[in-house]
DOVONU-951245 format. One record per residue (C-alpha): residue number from 0; residue in one letter; chain; y, z, x. Coordinates in nm, 2 decimals. Layout:
// residues N
<n:NUM; res:A; chain:A; yy:Y; zz:Z; xx:X>
...
***
This chain:
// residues 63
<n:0; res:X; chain:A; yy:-29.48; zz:-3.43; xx:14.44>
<n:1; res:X; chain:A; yy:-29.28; zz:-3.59; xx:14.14>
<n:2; res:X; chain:A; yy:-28.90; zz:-3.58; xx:14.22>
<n:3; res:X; chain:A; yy:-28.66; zz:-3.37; xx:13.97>
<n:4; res:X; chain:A; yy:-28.44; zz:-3.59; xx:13.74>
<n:5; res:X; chain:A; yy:-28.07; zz:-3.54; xx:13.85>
<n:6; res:X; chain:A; yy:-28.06; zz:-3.47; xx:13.47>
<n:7; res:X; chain:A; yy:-28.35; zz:-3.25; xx:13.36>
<n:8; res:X; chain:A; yy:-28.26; zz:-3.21; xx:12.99>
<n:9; res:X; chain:A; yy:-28.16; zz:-3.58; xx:12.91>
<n:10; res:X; chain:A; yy:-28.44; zz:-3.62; xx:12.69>
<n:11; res:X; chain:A; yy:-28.38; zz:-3.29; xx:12.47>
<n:12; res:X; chain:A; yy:-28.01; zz:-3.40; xx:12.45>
<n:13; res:X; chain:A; yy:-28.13; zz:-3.79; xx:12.34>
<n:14; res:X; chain:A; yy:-28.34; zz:-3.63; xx:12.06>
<n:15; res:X; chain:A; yy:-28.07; zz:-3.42; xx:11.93>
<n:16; res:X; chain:A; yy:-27.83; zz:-3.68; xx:11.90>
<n:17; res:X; chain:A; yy:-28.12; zz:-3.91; xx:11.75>
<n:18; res:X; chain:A; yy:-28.19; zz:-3.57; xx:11.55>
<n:19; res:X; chain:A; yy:-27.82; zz:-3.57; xx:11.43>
<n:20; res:X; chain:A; yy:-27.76; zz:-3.89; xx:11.32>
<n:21; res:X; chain:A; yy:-28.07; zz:-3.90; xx:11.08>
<n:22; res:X; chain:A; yy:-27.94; zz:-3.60; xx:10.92>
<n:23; res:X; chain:A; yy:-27.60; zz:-3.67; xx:10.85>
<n:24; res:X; chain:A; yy:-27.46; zz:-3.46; xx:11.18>
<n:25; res:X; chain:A; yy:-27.60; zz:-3.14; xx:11.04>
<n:26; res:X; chain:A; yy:-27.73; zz:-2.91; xx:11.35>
<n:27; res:X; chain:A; yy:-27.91; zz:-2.68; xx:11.12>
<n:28; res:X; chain:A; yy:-28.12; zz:-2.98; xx:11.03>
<n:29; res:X; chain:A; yy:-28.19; zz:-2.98; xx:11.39>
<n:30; res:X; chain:A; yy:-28.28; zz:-2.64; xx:11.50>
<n:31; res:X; chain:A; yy:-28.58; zz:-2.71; xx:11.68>
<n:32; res:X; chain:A; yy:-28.44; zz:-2.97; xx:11.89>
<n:33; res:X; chain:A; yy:-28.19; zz:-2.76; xx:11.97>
<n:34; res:X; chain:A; yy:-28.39; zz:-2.50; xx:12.09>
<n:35; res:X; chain:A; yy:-28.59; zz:-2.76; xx:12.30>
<n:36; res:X; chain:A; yy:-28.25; zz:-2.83; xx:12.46>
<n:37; res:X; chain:A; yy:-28.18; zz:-2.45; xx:12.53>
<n:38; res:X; chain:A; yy:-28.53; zz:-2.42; xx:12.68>
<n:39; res:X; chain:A; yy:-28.46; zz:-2.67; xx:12.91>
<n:40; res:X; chain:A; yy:-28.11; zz:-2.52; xx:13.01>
<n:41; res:X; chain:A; yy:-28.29; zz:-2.23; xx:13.04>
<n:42; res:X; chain:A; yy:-28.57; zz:-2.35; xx:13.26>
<n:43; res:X; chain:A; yy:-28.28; zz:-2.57; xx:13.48>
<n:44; res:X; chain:A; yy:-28.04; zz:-2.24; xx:13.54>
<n:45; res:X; chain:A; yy:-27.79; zz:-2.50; xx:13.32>
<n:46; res:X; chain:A; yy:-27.81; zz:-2.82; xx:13.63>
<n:47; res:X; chain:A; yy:-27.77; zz:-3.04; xx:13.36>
<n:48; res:X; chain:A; yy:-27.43; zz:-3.23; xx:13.24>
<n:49; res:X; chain:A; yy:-27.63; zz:-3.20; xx:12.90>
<n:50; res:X; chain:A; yy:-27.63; zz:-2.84; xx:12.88>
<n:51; res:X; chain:A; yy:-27.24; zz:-2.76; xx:12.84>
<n:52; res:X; chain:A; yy:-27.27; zz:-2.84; xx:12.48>
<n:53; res:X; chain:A; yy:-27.55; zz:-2.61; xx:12.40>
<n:54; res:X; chain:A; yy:-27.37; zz:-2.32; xx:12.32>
<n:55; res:X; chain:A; yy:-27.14; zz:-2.48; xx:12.05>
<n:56; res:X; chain:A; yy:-27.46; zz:-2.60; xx:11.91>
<n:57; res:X; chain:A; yy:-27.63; zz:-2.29; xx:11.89>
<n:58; res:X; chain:A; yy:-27.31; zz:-2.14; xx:11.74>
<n:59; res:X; chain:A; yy:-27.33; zz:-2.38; xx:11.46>
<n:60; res:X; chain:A; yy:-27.68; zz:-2.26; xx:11.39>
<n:61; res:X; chain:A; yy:-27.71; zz:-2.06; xx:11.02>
<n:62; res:X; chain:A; yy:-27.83; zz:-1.66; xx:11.06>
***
């Protein structure tokens, strides 16, 4: 059985960053990656250090 990562959403929060700095910092370039991120909150009940910035992210994202 494959041991859980300490940090389950590292890679969605590596791809945002990546995400971000191809697109001049914009998160609403990055919308899907972002989601991806929340998914993985989601799907960790938030055990991740990389999921306390999700919610300013998703605040930032346009209606």
């Amino acid at each position: 059985m494959p041991k859980q990562s300490k940090e389950p959403c590292k890679k969605e929060a590596c791809d945002i960053q990546a995400c971000l700095s191809k697109n001049n910092f914009l998160p609403q370039k990055c919308r899907r990656v972002i989601e991806l991120l929340q998914s993985c909150c989601e799907k960790c009940e938030y055990n991740s250090t990389h999921c306390g910035s999700v919610s300013d992210l998703l605040k930032q994202k346009p209606k």
